[in-house]
C-alpha positions in Angstrom: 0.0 0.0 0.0 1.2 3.4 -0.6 0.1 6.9 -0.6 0.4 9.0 -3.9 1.8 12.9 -3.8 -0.4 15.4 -6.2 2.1 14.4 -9.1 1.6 10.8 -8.8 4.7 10.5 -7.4 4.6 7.6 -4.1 4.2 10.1 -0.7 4.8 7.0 1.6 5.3 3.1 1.4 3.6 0.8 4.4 6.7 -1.5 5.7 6.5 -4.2 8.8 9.1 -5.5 11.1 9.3 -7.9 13.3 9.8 -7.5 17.0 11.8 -10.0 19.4 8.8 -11.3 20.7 7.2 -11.9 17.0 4.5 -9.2 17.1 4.5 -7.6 13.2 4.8 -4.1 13.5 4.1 -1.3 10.8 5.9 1.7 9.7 5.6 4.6 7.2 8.6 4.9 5.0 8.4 8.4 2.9 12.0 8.1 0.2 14.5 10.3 -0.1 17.9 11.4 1.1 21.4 11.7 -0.5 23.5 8.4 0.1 25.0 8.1 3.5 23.0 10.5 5.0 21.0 9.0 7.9 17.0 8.4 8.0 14.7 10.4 10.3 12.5 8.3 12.6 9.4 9.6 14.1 8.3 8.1 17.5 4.7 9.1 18.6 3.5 9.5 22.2 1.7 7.0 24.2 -1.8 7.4 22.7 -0.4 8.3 19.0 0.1 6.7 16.2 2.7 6.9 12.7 0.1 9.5 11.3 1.3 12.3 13.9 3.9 12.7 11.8 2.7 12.6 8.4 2.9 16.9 7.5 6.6 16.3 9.0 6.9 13.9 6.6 5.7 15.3 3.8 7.7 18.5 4.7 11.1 17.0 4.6 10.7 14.3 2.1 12.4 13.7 -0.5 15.5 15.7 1.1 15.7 13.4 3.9 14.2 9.7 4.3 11.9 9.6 6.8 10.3 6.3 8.4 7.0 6.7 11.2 6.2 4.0 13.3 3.1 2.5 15.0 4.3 1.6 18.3 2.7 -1.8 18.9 -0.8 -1.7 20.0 -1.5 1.6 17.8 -2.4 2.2 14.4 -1.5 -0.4 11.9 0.6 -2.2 14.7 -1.6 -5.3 16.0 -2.3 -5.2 19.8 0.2 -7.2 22.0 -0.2 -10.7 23.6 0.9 -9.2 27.1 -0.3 -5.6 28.2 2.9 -5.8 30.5 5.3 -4.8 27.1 3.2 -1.7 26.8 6.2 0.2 28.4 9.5 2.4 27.5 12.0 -1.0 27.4 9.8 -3.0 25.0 9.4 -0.4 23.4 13.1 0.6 22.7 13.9 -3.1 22.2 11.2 -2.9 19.2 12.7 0.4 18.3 16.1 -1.7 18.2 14.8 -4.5 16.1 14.0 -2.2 13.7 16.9 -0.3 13.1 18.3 -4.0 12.3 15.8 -5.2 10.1 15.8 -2.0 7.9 20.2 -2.3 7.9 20.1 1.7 9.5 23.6 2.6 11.2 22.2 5.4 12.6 19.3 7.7 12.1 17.6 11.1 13.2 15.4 10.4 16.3 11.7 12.6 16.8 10.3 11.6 20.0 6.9 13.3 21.0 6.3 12.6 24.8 7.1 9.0 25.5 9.0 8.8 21.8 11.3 11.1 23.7 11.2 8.8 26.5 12.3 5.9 24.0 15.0 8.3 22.5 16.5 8.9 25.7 16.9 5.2 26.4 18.4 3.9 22.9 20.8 7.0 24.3 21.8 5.2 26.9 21.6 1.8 25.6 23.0 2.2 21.6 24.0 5.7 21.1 26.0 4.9 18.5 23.0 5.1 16.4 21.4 8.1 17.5 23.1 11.1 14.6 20.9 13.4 16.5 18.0 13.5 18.7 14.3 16.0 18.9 12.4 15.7 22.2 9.2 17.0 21.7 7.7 18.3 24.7 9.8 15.6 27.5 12.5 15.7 29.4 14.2 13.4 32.0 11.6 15.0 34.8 7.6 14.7 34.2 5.8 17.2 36.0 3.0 15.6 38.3 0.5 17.6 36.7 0.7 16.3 32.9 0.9 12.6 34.6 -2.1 12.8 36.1 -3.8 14.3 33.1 -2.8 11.2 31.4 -3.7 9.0 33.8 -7.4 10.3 33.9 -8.2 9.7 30.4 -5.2 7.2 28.6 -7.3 3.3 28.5 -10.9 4.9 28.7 -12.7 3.8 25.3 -15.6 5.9 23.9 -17.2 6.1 20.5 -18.7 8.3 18.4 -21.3 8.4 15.5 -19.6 10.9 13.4 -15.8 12.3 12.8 -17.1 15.7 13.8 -18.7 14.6 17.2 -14.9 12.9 18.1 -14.1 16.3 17.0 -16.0 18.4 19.4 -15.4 15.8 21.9 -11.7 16.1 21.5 -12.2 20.4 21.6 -13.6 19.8 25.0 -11.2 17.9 26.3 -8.0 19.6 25.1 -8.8 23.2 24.6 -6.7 23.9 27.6 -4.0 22.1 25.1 -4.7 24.1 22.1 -6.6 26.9 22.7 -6.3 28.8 19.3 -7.3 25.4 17.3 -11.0 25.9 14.8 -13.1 23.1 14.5 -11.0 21.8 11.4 -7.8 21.8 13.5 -9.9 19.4 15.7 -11.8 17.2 13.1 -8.0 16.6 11.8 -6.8 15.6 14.7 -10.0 13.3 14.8 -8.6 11.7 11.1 -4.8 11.5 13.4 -6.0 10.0 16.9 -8.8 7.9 15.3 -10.2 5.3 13.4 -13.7 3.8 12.0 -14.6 0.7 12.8 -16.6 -1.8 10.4 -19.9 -1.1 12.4 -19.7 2.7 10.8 -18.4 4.1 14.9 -15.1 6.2 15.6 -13.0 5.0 18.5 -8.8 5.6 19.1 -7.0 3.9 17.4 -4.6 2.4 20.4 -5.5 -1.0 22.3 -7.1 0.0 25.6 -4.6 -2.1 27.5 -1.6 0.3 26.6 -2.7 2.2 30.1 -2.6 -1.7 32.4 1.6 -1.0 33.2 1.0 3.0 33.2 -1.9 2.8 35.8 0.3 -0.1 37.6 2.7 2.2 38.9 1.6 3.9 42.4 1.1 7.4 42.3 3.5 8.4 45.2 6.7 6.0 44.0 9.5 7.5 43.4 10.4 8.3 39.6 13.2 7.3 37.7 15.9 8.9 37.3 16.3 9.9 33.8 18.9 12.4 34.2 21.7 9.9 33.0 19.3 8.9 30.0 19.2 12.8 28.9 22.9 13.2 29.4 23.4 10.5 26.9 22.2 12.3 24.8 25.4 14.8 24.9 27.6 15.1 22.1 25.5 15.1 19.2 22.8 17.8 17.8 19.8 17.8 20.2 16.9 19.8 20.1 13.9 20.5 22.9 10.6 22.4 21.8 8.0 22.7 24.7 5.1 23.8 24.6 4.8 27.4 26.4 1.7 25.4 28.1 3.2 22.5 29.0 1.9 20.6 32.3 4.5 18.0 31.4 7.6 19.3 30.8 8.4 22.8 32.9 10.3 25.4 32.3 12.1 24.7 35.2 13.5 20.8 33.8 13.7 23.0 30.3 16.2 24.9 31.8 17.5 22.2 33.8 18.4 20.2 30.7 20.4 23.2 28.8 22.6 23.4 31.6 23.3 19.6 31.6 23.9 19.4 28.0 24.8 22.9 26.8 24.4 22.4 23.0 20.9 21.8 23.3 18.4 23.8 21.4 15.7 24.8 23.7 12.6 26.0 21.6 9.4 27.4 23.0 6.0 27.1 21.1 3.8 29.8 22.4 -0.1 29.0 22.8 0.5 25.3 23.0 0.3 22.8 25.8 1.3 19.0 25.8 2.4 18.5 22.8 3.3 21.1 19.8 2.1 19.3 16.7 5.6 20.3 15.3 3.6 22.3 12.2 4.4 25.5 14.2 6.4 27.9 12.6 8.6 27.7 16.1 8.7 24.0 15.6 9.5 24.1 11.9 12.5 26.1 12.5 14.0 24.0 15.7 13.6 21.0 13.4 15.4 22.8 10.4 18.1 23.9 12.5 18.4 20.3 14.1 18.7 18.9 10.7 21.3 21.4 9.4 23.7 20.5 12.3 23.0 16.8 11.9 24.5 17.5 7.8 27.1 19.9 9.0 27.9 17.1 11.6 28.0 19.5 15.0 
């Protein structure tokens, strides 16, 4: 299956992997790039799926190769056997399996939210492969706040009869997120976040059970330390846009993380909470940057 540019010309190409525990897993592979120059790989957060990144996408291809994924249990990625690999180290192993099925000696990482969270563990774990790294609205610390937003609505399943009533049912729940987005802004995000079923209804598109290991973990244990995950991350170009209304990543850990690794590009996206859609002009302009650093090789 692939998708067709206005000139008839492929936009994307559906690929699968396979991950250690045998679960087939889909991608988005838009062509291009020059010869040795290394892919971009898109990472969605924990609700989101391969088509978060599509404008991205379409931006930077053909100049660079760029490959989304469906984490498994989203999208085009089937649901997994046991809810207990819905979390960060399954999901890097997966992350891992494909760099080696696809023969890719080191790529571009976007991470949105928990693809950050991912990026900053293949850091730690294989940086060798990591040419350079955007976290998109995360950092090492999670502020309270944007957890327990998650928590109160990641795994609850509802339905709707039309495209534009997930629409307006998305507008009320996130306007505090986007507060400048029109109805169209929300019906696309509708066409991103979900999916029809065969009885005619729209629903997400994520397996319910991604929330079992989140929801698992008490409210007052400690966090991780993710500090020496970031730090990792040193070294090569790196790039942080927040949103200016973040409830997950504060200003405070923003700042935090500049000091820790100095090189770091620290972007603000005003009027925008958890995450930037990366279509911001703000955005648009981190990522360029990122990417002309990654070529220069600084």
């Amino acid at each position: 299956m692939t998708a067709q540019r206005h000139d008839h010309a492929p936009l994307y190409a559906d690929g699968w992997w396979t991950a250690i525990d045998g679960l087939r897993l889909h991608y988005r592979d838009y062509p291009g790039g020059e010869p040795g120059q290394p892919p971009i790989l898109c990472i969605p957060g924990l609700t989101r799926n391969a088509r978060d990144f599509a404008e991205v996408a379409e931006r930077l291809s053909p100049a660079w190769r760029v490959i989304c994924v469906d984490l498994r249990g989203r999208g085009e990625s089937p649901p997994a056997a046991d809810p207990a690999s819905y979390a960060p180290p399954s999901y890097a192993l997966d992350i891992g399996a494909l760099f080696v099925a696809l023969k890719i000696d080191k790529a571009v990482l976007f991470g949105t939210s928990l693809g950050g969270l991912i990026a900053m563990l293949l850091a730690l774990t294989t940086p060798e492969r990591l040419a350079g790294v955007l976290l998109n609205d995360v950092g090492p610390v999670l502020d309270p706040a944007g957890l327990s937003r998650i928590r109160s609505y990641v795994g609850r399943s509802a339905s709707w009869p039309t495209w534009l009533h997930a629409a307006r049912a998305l507008a009320d729940a996130q306007k505090a997120v986007f507060p400048r987005y029109a109805i169209g802004d929300w019906l696309a995000m509708a066409k991103r976040v979900c999916r029809l079923t065969s009885a005619g209804r729209v629903v997400f598109d994520y397996d319910m059970r991604i929330a079992e290991p989140f929801r698992e973990v008490p409210t007052e244990a400690p966090p991780a330390d993710l500090w020496p995950a970031f730090e990792a991350l040193a070294g090569r170009p790196v790039a942080v846009t927040r949103g200016a209304l973040s409830d997950l990543l504060s200003a405070a850990t923003a700042q935090e993380m500049t000091r820790r690794v100095p090189d770091l590009d620290l972007v603000t996206v005003p009027h925008v909470g958890h995450a930037p859609a990366l279509d911001e002009p703000e955005a648009i302009a981190a990522i360029d940057t990122l990417l002309q650093r990654v070529r220069v090789g600084r």
